[in-house]
mmCIF file of the N, C-alpha and C atoms, coordinates in Angstrom:
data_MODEL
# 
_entry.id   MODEL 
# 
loop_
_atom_site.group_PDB 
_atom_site.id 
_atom_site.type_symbol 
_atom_site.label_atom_id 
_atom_site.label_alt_id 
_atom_site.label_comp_id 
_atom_site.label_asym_id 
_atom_site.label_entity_id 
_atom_site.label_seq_id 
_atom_site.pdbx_PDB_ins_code 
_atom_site.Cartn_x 
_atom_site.Cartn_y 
_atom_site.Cartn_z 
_atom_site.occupancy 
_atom_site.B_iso_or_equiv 
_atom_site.pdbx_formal_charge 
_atom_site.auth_seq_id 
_atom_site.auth_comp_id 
_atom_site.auth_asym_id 
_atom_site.auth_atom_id 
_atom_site.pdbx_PDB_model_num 
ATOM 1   N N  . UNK A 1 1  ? 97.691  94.968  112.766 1.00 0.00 ? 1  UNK A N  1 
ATOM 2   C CA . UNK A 1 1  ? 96.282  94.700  112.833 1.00 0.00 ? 1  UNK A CA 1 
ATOM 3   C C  . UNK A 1 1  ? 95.781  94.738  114.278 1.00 0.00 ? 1  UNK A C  1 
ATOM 4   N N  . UNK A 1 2  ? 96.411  94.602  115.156 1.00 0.00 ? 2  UNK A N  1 
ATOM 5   C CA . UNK A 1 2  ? 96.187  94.351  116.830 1.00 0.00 ? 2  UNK A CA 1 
ATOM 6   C C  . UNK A 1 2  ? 95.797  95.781  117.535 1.00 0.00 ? 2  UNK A C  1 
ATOM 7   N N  . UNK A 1 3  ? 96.623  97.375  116.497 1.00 0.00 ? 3  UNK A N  1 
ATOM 8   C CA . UNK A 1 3  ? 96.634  98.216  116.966 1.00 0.00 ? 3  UNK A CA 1 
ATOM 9   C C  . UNK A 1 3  ? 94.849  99.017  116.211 1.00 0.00 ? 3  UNK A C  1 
ATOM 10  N N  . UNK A 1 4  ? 94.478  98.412  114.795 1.00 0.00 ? 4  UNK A N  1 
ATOM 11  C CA . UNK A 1 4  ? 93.407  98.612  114.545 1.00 0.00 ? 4  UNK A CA 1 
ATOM 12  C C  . UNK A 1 4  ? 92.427  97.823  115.209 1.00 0.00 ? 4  UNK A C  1 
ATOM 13  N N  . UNK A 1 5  ? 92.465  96.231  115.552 1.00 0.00 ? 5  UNK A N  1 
ATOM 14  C CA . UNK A 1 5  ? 91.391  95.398  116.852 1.00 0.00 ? 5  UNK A CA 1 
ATOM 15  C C  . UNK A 1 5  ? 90.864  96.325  117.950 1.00 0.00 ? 5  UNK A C  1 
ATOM 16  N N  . UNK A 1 6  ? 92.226  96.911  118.552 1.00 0.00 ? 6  UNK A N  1 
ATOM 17  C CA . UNK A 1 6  ? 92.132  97.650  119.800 1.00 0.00 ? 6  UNK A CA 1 
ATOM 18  C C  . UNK A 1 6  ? 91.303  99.360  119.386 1.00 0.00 ? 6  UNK A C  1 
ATOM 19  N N  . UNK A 1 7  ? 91.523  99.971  118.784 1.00 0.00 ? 7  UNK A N  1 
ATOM 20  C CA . UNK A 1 7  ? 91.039  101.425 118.233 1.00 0.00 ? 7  UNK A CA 1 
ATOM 21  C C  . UNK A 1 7  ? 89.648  100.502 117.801 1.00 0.00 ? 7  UNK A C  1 
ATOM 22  N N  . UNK A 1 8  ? 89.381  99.286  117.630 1.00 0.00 ? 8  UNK A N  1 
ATOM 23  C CA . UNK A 1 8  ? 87.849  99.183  117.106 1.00 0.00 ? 8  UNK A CA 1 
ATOM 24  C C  . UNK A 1 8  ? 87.082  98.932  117.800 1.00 0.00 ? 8  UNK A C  1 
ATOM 25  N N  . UNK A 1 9  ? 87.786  98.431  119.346 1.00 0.00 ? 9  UNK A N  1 
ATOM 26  C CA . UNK A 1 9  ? 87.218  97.481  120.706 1.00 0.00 ? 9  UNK A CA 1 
ATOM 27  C C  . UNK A 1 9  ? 86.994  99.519  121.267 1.00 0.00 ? 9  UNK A C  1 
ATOM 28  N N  . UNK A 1 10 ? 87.514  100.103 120.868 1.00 0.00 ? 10 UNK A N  1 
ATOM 29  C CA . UNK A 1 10 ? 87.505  101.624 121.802 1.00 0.00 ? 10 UNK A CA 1 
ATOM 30  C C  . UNK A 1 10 ? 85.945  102.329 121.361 1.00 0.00 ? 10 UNK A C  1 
ATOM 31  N N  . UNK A 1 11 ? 86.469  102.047 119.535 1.00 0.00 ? 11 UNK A N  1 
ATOM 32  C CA . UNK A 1 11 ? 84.829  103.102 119.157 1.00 0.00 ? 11 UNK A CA 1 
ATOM 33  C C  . UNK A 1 11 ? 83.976  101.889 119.163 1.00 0.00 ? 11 UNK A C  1 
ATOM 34  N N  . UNK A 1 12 ? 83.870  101.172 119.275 1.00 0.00 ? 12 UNK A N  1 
ATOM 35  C CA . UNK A 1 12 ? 82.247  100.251 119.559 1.00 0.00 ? 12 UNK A CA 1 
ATOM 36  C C  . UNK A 1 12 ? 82.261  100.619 120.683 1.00 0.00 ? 12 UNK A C  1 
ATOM 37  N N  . UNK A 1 13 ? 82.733  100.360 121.970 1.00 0.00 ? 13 UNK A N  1 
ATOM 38  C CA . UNK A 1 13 ? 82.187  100.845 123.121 1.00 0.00 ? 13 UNK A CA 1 
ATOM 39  C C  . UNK A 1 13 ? 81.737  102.093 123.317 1.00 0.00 ? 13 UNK A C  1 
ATOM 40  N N  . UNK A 1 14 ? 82.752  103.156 122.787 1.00 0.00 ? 14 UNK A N  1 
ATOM 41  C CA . UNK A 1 14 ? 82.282  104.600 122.652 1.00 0.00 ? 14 UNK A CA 1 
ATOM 42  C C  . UNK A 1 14 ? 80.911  105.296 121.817 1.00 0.00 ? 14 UNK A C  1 
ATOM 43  N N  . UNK A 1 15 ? 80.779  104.278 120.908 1.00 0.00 ? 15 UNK A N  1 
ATOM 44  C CA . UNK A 1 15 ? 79.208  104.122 120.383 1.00 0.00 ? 15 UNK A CA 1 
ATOM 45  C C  . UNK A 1 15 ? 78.185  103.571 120.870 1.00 0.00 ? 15 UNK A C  1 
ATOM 46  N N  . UNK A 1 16 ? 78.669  102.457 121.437 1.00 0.00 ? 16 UNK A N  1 
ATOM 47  C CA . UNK A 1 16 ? 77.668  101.758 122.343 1.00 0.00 ? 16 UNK A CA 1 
ATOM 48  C C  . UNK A 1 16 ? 76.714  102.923 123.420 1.00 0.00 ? 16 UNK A C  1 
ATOM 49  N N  . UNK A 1 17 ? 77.989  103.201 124.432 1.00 0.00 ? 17 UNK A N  1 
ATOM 50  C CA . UNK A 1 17 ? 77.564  104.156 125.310 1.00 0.00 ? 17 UNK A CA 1 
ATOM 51  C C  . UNK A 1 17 ? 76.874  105.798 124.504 1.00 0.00 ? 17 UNK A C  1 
ATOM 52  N N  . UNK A 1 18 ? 77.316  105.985 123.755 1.00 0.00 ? 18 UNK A N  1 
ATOM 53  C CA . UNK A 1 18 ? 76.729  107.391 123.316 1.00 0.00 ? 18 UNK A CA 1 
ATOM 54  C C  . UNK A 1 18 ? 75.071  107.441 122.248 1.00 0.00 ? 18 UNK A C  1 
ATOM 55  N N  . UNK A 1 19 ? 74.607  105.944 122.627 1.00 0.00 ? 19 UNK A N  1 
ATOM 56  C CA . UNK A 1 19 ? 73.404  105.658 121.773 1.00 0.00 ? 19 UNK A CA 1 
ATOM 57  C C  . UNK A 1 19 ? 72.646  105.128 123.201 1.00 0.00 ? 19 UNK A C  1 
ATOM 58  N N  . UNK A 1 20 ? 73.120  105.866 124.023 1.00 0.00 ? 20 UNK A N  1 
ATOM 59  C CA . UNK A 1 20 ? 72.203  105.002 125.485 1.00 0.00 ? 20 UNK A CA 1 
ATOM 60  C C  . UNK A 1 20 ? 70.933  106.300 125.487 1.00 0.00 ? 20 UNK A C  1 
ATOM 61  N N  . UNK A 1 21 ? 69.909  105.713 126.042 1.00 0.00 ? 21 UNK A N  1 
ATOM 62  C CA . UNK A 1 21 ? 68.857  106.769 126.190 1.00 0.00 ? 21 UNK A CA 1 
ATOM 63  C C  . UNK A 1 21 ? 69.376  107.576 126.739 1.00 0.00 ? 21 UNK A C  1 
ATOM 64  N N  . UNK A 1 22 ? 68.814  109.442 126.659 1.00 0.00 ? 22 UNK A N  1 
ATOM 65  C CA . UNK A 1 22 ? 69.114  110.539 127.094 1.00 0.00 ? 22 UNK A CA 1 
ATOM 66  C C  . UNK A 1 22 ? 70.513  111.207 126.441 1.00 0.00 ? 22 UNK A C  1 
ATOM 67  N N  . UNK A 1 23 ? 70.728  110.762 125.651 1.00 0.00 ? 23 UNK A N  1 
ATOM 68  C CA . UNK A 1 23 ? 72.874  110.840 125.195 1.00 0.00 ? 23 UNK A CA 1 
ATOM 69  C C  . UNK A 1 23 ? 72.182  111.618 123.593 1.00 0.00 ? 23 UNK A C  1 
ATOM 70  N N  . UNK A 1 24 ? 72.614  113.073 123.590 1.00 0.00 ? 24 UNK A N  1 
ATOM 71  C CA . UNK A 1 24 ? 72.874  113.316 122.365 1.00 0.00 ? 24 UNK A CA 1 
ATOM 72  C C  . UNK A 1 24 ? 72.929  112.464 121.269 1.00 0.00 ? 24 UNK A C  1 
ATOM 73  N N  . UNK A 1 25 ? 72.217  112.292 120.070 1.00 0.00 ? 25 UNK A N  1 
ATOM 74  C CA . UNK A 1 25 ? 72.144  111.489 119.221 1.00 0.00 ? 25 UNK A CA 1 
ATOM 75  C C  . UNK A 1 25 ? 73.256  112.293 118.217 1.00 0.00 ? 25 UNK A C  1 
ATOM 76  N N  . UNK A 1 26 ? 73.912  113.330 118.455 1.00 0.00 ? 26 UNK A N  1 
ATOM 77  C CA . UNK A 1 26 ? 74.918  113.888 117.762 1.00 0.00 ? 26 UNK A CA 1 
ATOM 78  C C  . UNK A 1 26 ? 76.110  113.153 117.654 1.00 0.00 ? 26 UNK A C  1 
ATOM 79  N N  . UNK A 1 27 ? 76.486  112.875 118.699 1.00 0.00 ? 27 UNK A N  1 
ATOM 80  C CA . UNK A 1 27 ? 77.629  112.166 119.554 1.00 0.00 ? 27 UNK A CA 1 
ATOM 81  C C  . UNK A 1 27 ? 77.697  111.055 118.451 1.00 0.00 ? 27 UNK A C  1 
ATOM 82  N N  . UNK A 1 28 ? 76.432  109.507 119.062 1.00 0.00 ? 28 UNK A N  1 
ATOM 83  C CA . UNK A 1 28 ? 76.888  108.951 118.056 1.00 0.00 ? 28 UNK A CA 1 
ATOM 84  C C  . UNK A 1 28 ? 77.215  109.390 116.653 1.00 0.00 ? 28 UNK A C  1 
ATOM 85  N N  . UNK A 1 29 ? 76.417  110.108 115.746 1.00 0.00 ? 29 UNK A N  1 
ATOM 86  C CA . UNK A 1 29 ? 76.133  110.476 114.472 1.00 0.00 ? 29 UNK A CA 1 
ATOM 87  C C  . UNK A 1 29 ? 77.806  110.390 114.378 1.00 0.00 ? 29 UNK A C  1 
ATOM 88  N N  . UNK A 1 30 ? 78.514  111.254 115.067 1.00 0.00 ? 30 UNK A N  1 
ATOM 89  C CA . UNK A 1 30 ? 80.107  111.842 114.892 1.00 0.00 ? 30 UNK A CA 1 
ATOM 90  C C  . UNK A 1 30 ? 81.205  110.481 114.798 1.00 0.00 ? 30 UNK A C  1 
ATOM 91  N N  . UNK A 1 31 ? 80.633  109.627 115.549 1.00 0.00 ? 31 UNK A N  1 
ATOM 92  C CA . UNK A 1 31 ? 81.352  108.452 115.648 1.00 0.00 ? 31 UNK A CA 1 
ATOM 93  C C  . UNK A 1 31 ? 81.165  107.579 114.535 1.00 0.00 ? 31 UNK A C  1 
ATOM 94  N N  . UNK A 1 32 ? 80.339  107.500 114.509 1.00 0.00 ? 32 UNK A N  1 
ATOM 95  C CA . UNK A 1 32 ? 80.050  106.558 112.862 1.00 0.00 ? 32 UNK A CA 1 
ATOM 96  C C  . UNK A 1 32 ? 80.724  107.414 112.037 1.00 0.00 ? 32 UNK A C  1 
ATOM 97  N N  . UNK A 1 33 ? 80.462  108.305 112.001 1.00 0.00 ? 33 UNK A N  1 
ATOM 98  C CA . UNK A 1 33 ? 81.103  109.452 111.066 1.00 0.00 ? 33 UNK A CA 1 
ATOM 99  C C  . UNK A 1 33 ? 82.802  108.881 110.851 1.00 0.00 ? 33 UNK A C  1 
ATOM 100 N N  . UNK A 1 34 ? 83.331  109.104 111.966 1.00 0.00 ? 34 UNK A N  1 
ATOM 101 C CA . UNK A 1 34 ? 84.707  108.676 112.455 1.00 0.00 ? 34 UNK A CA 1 
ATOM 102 C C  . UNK A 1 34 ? 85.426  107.587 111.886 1.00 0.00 ? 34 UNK A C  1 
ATOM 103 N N  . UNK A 1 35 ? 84.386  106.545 112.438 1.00 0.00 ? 35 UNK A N  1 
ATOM 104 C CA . UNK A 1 35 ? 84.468  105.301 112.506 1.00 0.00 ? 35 UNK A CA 1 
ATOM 105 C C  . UNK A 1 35 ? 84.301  105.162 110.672 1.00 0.00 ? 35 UNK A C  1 
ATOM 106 N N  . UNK A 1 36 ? 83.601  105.357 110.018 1.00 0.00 ? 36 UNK A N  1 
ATOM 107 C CA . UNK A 1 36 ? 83.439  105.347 108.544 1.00 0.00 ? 36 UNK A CA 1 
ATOM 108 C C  . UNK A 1 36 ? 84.779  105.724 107.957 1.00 0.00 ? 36 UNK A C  1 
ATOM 109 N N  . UNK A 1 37 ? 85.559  107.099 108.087 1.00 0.00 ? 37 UNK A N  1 
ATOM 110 C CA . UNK A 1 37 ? 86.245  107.503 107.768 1.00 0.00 ? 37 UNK A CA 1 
ATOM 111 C C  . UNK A 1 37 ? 87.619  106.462 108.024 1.00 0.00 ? 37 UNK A C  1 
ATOM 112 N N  . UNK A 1 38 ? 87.659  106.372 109.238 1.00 0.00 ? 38 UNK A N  1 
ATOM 113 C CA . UNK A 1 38 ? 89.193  105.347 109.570 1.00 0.00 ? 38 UNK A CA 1 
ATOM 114 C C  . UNK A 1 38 ? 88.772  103.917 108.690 1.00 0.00 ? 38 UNK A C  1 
ATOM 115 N N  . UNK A 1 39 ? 87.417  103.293 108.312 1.00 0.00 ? 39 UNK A N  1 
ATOM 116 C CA . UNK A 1 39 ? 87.395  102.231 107.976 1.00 0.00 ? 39 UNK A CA 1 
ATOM 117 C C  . UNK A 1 39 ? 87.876  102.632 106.570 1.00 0.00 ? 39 UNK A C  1 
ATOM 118 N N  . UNK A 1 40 ? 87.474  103.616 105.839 1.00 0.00 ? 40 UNK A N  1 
ATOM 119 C CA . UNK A 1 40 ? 87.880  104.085 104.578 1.00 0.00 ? 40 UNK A CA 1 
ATOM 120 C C  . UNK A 1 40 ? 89.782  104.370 104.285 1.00 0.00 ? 40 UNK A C  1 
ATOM 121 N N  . UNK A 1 41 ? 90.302  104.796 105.208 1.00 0.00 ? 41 UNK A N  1 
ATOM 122 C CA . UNK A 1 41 ? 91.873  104.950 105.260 1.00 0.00 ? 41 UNK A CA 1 
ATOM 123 C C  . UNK A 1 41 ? 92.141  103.156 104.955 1.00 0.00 ? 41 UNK A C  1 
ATOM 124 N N  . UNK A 1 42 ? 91.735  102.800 106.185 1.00 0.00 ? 42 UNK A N  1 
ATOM 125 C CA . UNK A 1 42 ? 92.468  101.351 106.624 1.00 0.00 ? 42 UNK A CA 1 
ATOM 126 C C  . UNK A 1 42 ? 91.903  100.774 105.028 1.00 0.00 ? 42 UNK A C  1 
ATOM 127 N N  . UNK A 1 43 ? 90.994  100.741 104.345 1.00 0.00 ? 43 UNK A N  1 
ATOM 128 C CA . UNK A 1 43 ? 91.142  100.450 102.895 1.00 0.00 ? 43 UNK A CA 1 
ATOM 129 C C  . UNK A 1 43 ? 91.937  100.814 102.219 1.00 0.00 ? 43 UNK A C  1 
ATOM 130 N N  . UNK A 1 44 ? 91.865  102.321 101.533 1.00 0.00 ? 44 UNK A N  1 
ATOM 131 C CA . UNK A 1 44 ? 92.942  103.119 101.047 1.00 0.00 ? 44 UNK A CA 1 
ATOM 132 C C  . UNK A 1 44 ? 94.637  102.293 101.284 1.00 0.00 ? 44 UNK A C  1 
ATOM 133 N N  . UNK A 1 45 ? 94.815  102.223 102.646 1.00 0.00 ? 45 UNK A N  1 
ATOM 134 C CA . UNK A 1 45 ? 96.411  101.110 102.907 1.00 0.00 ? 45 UNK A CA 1 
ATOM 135 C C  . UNK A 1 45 ? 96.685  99.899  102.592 1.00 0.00 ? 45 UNK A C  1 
ATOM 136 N N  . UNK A 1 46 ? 95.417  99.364  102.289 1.00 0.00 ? 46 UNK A N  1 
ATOM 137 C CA . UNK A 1 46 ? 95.586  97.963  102.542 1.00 0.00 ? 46 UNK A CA 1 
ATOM 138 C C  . UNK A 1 46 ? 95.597  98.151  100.524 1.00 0.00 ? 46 UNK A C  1 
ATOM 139 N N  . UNK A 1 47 ? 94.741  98.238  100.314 1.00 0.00 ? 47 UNK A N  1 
ATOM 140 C CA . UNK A 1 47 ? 94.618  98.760  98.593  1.00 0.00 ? 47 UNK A CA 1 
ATOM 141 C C  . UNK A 1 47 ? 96.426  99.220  98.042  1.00 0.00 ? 47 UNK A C  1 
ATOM 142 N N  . UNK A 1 48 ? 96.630  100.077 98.458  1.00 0.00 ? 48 UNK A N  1 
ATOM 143 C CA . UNK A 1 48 ? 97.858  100.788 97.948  1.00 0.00 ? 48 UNK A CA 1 
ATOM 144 C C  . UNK A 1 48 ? 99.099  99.415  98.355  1.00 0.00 ? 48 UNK A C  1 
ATOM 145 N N  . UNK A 1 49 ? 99.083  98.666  99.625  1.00 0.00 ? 49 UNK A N  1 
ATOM 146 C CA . UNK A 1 49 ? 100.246 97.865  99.752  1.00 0.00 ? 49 UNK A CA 1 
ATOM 147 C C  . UNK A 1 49 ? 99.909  96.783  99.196  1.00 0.00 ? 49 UNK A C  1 
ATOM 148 N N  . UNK A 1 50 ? 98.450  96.630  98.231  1.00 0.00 ? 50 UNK A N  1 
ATOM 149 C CA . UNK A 1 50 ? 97.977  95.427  97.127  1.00 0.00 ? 50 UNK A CA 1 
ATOM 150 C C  . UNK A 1 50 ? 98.520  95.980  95.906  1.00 0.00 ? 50 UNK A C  1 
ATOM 151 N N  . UNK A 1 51 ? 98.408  97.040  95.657  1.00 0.00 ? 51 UNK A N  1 
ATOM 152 C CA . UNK A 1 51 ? 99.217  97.582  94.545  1.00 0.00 ? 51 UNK A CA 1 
ATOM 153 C C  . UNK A 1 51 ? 100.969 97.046  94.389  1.00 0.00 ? 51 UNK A C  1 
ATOM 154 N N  . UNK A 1 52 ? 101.327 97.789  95.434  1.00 0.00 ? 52 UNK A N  1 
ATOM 155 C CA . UNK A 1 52 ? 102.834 98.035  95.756  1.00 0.00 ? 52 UNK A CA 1 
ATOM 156 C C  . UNK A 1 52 ? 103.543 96.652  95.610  1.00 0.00 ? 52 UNK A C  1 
ATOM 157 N N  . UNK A 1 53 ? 102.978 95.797  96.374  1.00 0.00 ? 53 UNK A N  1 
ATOM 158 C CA . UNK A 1 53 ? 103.635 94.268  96.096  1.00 0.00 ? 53 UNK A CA 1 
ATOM 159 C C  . UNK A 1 53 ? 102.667 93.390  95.056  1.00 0.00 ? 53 UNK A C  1 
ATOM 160 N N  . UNK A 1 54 ? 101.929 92.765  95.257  1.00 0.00 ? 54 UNK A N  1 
ATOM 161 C CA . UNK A 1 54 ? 101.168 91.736  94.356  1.00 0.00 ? 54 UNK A CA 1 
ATOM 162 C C  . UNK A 1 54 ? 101.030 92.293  92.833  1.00 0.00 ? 54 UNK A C  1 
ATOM 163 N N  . UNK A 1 55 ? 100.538 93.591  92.380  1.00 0.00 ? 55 UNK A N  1 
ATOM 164 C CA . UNK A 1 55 ? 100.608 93.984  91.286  1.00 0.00 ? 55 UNK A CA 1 
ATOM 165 C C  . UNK A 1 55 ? 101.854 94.440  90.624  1.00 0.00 ? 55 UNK A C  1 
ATOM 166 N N  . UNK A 1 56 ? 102.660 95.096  91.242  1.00 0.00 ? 56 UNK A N  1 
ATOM 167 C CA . UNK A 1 56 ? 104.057 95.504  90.396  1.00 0.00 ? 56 UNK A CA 1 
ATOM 168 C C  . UNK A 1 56 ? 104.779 94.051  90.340  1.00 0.00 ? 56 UNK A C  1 
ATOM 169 N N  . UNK A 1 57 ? 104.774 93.115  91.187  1.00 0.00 ? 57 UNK A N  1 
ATOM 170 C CA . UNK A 1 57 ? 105.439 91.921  91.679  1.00 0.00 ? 57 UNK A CA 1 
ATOM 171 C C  . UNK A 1 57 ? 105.010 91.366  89.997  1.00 0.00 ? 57 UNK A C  1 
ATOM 172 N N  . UNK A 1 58 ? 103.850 91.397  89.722  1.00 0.00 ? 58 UNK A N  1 
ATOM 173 C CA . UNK A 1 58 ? 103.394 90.653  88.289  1.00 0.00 ? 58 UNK A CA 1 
ATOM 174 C C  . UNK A 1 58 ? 103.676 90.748  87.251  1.00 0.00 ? 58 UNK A C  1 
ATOM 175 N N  . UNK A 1 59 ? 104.040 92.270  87.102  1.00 0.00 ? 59 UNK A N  1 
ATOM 176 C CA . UNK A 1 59 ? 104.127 93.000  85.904  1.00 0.00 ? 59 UNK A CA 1 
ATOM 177 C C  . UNK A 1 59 ? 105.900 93.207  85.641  1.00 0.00 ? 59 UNK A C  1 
ATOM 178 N N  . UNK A 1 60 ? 105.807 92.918  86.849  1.00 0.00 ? 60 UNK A N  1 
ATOM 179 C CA . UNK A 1 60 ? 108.273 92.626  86.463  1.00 0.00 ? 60 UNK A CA 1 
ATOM 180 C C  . UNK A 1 60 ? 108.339 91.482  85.947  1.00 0.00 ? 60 UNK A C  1 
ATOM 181 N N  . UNK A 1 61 ? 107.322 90.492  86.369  1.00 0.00 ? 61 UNK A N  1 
ATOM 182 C CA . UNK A 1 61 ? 107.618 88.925  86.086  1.00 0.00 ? 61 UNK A CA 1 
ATOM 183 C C  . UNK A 1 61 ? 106.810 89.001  84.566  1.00 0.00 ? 61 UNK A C  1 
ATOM 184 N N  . UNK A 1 62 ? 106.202 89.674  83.815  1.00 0.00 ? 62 UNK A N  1 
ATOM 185 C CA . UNK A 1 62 ? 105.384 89.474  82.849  1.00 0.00 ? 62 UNK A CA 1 
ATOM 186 C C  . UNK A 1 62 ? 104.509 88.281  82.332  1.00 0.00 ? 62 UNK A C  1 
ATOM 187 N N  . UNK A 1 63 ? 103.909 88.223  83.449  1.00 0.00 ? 63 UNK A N  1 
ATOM 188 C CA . UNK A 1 63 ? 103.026 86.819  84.055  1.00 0.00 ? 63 UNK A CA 1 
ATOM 189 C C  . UNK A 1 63 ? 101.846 87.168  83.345  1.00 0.00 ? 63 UNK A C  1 
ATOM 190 N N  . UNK A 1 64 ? 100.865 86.122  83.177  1.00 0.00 ? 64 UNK A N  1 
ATOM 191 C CA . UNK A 1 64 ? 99.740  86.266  82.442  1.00 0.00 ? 64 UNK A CA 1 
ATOM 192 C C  . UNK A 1 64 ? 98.852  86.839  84.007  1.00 0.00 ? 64 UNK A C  1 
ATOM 193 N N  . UNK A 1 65 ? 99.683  86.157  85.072  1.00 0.00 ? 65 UNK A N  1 
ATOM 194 C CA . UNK A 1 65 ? 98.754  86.914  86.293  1.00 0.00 ? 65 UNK A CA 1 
ATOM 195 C C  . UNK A 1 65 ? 98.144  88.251  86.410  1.00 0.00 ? 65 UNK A C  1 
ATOM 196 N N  . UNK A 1 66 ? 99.134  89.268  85.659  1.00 0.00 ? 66 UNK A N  1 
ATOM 197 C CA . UNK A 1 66 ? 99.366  90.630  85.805  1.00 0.00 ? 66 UNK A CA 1 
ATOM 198 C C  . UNK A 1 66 ? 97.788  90.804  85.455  1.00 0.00 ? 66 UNK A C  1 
ATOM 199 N N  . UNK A 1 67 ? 97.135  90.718  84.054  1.00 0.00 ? 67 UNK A N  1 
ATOM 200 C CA . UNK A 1 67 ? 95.951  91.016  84.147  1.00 0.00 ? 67 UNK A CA 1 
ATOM 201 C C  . UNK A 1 67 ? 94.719  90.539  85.206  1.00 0.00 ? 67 UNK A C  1 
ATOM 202 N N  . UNK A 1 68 ? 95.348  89.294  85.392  1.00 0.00 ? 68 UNK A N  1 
ATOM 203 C CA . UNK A 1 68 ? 94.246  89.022  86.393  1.00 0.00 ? 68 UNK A CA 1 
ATOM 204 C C  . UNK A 1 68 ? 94.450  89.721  87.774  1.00 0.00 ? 68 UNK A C  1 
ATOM 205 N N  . UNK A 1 69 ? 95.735  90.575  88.441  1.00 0.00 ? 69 UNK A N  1 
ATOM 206 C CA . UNK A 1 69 ? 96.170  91.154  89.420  1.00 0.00 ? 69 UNK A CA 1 
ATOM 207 C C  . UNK A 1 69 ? 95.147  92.631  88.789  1.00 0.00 ? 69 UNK A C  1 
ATOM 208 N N  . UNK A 1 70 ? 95.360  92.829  87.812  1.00 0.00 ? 70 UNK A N  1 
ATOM 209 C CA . UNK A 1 70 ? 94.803  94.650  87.217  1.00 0.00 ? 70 UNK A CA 1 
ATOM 210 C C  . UNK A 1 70 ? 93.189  94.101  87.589  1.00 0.00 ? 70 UNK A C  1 
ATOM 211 N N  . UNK A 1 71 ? 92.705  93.393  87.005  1.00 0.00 ? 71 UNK A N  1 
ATOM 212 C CA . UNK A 1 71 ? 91.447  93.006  87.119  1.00 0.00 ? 71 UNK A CA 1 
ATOM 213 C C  . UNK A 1 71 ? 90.652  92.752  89.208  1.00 0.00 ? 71 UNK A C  1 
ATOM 214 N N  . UNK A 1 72 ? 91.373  92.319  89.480  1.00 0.00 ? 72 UNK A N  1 
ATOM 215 C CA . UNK A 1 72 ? 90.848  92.257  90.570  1.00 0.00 ? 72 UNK A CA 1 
ATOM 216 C C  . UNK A 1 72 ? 91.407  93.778  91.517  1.00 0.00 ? 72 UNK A C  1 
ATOM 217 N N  . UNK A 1 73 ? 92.458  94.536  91.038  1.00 0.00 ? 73 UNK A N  1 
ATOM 218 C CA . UNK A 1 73 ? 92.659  95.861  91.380  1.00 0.00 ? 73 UNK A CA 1 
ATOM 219 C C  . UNK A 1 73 ? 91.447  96.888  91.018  1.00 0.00 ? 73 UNK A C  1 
ATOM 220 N N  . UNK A 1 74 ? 91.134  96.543  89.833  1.00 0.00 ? 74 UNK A N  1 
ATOM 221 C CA . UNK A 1 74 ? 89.555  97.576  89.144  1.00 0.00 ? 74 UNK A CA 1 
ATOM 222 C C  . UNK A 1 74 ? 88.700  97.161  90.199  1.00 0.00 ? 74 UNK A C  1 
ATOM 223 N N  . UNK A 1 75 ? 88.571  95.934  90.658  1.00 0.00 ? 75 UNK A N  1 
ATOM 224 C CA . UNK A 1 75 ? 87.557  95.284  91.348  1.00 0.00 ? 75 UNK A CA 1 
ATOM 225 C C  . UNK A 1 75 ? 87.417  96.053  92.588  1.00 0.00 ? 75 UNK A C  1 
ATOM 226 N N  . UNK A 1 76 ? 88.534  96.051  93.149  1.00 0.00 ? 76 UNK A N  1 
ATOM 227 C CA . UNK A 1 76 ? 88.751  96.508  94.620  1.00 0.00 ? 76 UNK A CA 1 
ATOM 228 C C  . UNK A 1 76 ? 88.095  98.076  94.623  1.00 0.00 ? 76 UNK A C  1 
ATOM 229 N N  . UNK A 1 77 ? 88.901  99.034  93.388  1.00 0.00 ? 77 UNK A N  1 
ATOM 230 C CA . UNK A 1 77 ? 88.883  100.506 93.298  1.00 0.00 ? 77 UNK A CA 1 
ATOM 231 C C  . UNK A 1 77 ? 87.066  100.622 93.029  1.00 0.00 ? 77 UNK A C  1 
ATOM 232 N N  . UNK A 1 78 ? 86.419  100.338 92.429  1.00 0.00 ? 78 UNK A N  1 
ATOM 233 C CA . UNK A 1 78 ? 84.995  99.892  92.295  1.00 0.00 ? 78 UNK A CA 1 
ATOM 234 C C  . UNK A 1 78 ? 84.303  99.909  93.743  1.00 0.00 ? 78 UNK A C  1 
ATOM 235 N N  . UNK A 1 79 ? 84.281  98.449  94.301  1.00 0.00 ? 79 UNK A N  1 
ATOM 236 C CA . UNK A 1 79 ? 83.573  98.248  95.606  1.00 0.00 ? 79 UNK A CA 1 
ATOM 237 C C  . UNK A 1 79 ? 83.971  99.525  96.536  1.00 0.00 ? 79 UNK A C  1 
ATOM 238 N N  . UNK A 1 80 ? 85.422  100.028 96.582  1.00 0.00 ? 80 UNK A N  1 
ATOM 239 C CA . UNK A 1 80 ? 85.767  101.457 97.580  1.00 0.00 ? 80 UNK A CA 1 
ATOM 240 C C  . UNK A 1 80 ? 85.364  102.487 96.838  1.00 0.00 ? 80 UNK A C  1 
ATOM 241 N N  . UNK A 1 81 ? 84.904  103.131 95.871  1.00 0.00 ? 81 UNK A N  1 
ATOM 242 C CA . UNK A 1 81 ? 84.324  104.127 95.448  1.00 0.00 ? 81 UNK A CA 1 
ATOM 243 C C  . UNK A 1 81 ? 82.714  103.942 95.317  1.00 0.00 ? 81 UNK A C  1 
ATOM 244 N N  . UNK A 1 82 ? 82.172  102.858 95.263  1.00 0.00 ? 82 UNK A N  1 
ATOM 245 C CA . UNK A 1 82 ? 81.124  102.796 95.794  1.00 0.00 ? 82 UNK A CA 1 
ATOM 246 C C  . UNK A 1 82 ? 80.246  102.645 97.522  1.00 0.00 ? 82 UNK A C  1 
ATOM 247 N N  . UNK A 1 83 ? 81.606  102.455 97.943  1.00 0.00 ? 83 UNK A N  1 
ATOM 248 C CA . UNK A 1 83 ? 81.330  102.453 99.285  1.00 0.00 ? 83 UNK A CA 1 
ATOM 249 C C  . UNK A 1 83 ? 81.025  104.319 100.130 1.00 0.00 ? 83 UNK A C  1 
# 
């Protein structure tokens, strides 16, 4: 998480500065752009290693959790496809 803090402390500043008067409004456009996209991965990982442990973890144990693990998995896949 320290190595995504730092890559986030880089493009806020790099946005900051590229929304200064006179600065191509392209520039930023590209960065948000960027910046959207990596926020979308860093979901995608965090999603898939919610899968990988907490949900399979449920469904070996045949826990009544398991649905409530599937249920809040729909939840997640929802809010990121609407995003």
């Amino acid at each position: 998480m320290a190595l995504l803090s730092s890559r986030r402390l880089t493009s806020d500043s790099a946005l900051a500065q590229s929304s200064r008067p006179g600065r191509p409004r392209s520039r930023g456009l590209n960065r948000v752009s960027a910046m959207t996209t990596t926020l979308r991965s860093v979901a995608v990982c965090l999603f898939e290693e919610h899968l990988s442990r907490c949900i399979v973890e449920a469904a070996a144990q045949g826990s009544r959790e398991t649905s409530q693990k599937i249920e809040e998995a729909s939840g997640s896949i929802a809010r990121l496809v609407r995003s």
